[in-house]
C-alpha positions as CSV (number, residue, x, y, z in Angstrom):
1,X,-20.5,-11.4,40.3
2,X,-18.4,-13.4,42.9
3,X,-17.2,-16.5,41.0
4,X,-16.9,-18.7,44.6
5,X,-19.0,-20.7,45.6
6,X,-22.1,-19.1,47.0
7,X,-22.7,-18.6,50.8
8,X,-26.0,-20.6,51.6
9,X,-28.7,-19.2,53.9
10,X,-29.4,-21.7,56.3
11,X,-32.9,-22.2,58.1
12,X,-30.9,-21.3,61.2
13,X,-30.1,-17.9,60.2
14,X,-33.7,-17.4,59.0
15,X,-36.1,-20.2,61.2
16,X,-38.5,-22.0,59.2
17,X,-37.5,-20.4,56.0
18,X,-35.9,-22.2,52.8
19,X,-32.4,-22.2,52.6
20,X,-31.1,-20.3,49.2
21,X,-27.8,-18.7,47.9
22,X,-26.7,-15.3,49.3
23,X,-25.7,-12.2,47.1
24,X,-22.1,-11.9,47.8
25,X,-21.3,-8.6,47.0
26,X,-18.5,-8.0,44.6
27,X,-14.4,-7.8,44.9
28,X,-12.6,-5.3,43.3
29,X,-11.5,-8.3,41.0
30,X,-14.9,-9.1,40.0
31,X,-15.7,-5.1,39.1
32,X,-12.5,-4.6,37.5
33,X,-13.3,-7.6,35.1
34,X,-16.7,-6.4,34.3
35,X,-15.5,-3.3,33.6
36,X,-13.1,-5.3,30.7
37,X,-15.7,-7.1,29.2
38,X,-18.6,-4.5,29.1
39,X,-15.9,-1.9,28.0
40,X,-16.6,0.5,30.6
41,X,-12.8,1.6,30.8
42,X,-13.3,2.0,34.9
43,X,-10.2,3.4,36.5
44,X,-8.2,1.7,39.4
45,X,-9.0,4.5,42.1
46,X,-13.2,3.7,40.4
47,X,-12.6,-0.2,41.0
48,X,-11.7,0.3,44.2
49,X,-14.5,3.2,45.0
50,X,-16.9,0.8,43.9
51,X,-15.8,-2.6,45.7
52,X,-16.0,-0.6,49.4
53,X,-19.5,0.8,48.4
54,X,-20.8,-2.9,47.4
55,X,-20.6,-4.4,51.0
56,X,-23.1,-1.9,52.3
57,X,-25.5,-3.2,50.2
58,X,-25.6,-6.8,51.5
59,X,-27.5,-6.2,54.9
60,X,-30.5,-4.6,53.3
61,X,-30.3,-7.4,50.8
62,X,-30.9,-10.1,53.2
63,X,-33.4,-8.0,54.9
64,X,-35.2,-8.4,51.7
65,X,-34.9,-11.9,50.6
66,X,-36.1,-12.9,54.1
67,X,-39.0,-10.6,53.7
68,X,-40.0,-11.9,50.2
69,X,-39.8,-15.5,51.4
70,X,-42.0,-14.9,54.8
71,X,-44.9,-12.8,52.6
72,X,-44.4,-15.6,49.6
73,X,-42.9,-19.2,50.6
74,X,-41.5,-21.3,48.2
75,X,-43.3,-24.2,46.9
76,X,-41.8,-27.9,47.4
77,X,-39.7,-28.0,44.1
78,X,-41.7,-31.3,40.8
79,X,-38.3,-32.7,40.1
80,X,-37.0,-32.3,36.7
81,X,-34.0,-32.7,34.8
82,X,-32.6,-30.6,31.6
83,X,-33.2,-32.0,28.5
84,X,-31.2,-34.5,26.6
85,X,-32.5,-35.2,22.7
86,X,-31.5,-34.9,19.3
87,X,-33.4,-31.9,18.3
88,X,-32.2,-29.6,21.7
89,X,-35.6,-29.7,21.9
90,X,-36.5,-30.4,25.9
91,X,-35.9,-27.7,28.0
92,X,-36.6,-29.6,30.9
93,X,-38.0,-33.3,31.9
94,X,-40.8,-33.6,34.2
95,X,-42.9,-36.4,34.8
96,X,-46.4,-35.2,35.5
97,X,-48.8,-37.9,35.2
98,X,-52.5,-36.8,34.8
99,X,-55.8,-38.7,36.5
100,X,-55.9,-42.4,35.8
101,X,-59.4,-41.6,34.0
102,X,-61.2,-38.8,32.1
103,X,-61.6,-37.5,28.2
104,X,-57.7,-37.0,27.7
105,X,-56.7,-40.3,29.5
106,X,-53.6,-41.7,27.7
107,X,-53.0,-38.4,26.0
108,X,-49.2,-37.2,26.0
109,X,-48.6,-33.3,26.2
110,X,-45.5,-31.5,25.4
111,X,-45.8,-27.6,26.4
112,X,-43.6,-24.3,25.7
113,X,-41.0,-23.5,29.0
114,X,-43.3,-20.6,29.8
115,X,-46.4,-22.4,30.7
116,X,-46.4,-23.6,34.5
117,X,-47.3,-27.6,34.9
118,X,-47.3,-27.2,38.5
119,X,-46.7,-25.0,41.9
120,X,-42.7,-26.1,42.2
121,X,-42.5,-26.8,38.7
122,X,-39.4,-25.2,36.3
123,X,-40.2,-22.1,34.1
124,X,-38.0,-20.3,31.4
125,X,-38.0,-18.4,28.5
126,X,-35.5,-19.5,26.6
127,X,-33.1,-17.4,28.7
128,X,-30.4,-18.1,31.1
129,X,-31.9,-14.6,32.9
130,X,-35.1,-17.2,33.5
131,X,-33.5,-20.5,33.3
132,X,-34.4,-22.3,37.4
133,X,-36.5,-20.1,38.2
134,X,-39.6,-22.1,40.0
135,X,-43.5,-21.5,39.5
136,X,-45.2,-20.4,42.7
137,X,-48.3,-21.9,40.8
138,X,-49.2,-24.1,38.0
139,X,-51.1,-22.6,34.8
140,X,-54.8,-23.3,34.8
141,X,-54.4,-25.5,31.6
142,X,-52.2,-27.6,32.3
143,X,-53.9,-28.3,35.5
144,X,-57.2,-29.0,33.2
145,X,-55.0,-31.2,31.0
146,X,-53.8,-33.5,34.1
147,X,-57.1,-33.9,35.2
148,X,-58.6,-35.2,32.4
149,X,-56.4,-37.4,32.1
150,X,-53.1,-36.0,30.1
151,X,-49.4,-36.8,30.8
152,X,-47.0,-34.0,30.2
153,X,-43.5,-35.1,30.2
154,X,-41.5,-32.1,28.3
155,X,-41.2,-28.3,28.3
156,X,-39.9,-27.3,25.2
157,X,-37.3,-24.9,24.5
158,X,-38.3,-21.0,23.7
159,X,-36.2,-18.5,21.9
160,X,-35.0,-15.9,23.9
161,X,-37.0,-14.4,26.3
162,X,-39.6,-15.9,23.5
163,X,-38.3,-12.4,21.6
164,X,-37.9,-14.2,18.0
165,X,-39.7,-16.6,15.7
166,X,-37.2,-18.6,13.9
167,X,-36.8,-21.3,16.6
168,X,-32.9,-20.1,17.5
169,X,-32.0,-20.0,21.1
170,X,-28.7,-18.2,22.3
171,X,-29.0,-19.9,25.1
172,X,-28.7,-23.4,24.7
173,X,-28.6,-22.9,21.0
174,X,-31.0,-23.6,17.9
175,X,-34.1,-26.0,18.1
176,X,-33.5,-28.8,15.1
177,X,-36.7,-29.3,13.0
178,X,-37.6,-33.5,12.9
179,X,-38.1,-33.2,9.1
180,X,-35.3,-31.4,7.8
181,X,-32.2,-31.2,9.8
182,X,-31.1,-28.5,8.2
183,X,-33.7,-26.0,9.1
184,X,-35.6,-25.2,12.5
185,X,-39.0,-25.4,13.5
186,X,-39.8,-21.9,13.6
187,X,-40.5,-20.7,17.2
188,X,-40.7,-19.5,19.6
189,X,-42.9,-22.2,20.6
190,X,-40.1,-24.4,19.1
191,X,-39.5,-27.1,21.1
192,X,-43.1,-28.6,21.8
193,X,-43.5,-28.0,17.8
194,X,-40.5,-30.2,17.5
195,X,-41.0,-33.0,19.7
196,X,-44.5,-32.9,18.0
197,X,-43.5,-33.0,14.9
198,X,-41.4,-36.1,15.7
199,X,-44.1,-38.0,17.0
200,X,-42.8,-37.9,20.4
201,X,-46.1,-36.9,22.0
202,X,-49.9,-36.3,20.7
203,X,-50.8,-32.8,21.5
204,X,-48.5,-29.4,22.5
205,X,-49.6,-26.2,24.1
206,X,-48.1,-23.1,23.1
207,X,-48.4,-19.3,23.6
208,X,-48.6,-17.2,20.7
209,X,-47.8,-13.7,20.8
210,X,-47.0,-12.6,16.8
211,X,-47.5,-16.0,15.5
212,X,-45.2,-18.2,17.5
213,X,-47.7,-20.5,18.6
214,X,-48.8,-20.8,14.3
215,X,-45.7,-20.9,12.3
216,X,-44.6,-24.1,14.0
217,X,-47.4,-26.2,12.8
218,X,-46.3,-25.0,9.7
219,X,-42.3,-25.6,10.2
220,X,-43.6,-29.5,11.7
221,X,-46.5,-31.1,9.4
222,X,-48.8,-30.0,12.2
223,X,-52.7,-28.5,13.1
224,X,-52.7,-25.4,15.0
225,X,-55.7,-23.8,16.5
226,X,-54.8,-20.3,18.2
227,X,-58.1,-19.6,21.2
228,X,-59.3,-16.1,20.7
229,X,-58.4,-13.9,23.5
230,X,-60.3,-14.6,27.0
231,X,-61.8,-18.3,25.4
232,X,-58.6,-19.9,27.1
233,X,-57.3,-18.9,30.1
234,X,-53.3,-17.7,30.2
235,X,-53.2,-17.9,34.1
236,X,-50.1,-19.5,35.4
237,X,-48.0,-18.5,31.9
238,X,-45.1,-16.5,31.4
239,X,-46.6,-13.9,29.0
240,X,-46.4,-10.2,27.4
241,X,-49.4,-9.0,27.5
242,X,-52.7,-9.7,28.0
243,X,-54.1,-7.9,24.8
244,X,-51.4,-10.1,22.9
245,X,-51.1,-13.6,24.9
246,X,-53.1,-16.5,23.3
247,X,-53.1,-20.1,24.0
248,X,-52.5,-22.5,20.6
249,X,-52.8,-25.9,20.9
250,X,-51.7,-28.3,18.3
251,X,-51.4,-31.6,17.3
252,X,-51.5,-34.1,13.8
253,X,-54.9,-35.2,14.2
254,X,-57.8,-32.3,14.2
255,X,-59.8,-34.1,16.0
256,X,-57.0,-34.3,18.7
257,X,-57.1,-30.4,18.3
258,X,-60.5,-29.8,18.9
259,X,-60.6,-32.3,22.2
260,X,-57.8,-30.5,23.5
261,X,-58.9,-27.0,23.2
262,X,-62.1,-27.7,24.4
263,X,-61.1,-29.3,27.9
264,X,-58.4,-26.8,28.4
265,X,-61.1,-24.2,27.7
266,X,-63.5,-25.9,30.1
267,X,-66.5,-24.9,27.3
268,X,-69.8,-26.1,27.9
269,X,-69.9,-27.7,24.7
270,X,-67.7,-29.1,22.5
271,X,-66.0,-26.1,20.5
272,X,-65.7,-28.5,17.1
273,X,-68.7,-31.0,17.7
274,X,-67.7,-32.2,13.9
275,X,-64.5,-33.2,14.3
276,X,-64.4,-34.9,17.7
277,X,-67.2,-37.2,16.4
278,X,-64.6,-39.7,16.5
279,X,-62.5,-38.8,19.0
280,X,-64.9,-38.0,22.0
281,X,-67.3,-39.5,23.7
282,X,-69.4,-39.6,26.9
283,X,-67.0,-42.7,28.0
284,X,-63.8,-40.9,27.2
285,X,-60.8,-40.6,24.1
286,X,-61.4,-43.1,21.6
């Protein structure tokens, strides 16, 4: 709640540890002024209870944060910048460039904020309450996509906390739909349906909870194909539930469809032989 600047941790306080931001506890300025805007109606002689209780709580919460980084260390952070396009599409910019060869070489991937790219890499859910927060791993699809071959530049946007399906964000604000200004692209997968949709990459991963991963391809002139539950594995994603949480992949080719889902499925055999007649072979991506 303190508006300062934050008091860092440094790795002398805490050897061999990552530096972070310390919880400052709150003034009687900062309490007071919640109290106005959440309409609590606290008393002066309550601020003022309630500012001398806060500083007992800072010891034991450095005594946690330093026993949450020493059982689970931070990863290096990819580097990655918010995004910056005409649809408010990009939740963040990364530049995660797959293996030089294999059956998606060439293939550009835009995902939803909630799947992982990488240990280090930036996750969200189309919340400011999620917005920085790192990956301590990276999703095993994306990690199948980058090795055969896939680039994935863009996380798309999310509604928030992924809790609607009309591709408006509180957050950052609404998610613009390529073919009709006027409208959005549906969501919550709304961002990768978007820069889809616009042709700026081939493929986009999704998670679908109600629909979310569907809808879009609908909003965006695309092909959706939604894995049933346990074909494509959701580790490494920000999900709900694993009764609920599916993997959709989608693109404006089928045949892209079909090669995508099967890698990222790591299937034995081809999961649409018929369609990837063109698209797949034992050399790699035509």
């Amino acid at each position: 709640m303190n508006t300062g600047t934050p008091r860092p941790y440094t790795t002398g306080r805490f050897p061999g540890l990552p530096a972070y931001d310390a919880w400052e506890p709150p003034t009687a300025a900062d309490i007071a002024a919640a109290s106005g805007r959440a309409g609590l109606g606290l008393t002066v002689d309550q601020v003022e209870l309630f500012a001398g209780m806060a500083g007992a709580f800072r010891d034991p919460h450095e005594r946690a944060a330093r026993a949450w980084l020493e059982s689970r260390p931070l990863p290096r952070a990819i580097p990655s910048a918010p995004g910056r396009d005409e649809w408010n599409a990009i939740a963040y910019q990364v530049d995660m460039k797959g293996a030089p060869e294999g059956r998606l070489a060439g293939l550009s991937i835009a995902v939803k904020e909630t799947i992982s790219v990488g240990a280090g890499a930036p996750v969200g859910a189309g919340s400011a309450l999620v917005a920085g927060h790192r990956a301590p791993f990276g999703s095993t699809i994306a990690t199948r996509a980058l090795d055969a071959g896939a680039a994935i530049a863009y996380l798309g946007r999310a509604d928030g906390l992924c809790m609607g399906i009309r591709g408006m964000n509180g957050y950052a604000g609404p998610v613009i739909n390529p073919w009709s200004a006027g409208h959005s692209t549906w969501g919550s997968s709304a961002g990768a349906a978007a820069l889809l949709g616009a042709g700026v990459v081939d493929a986009a991963l999704h998670v679908c909870q109600a629909g979310s991963g569907m809808v879009v391809a609908a909003g965006t002139n695309t092909v959706s194909y939604k894995a049933t539950r346990g074909l494509v594995p959701t580790t490494g994603v920000i999900g709900f539930h694993p009764l609920l949480d599916r993997i959709t992949v989608s693109s404006r080719e089928v045949g892209t469809v079909a090669l995508l889902a099967s890698v990222i499925s790591a299937a034995a055999r081809p999961l649409f032989p018929r369609f990837m007649s063109h698209h797949d072979n034992e050399e790699g991506r035509a």
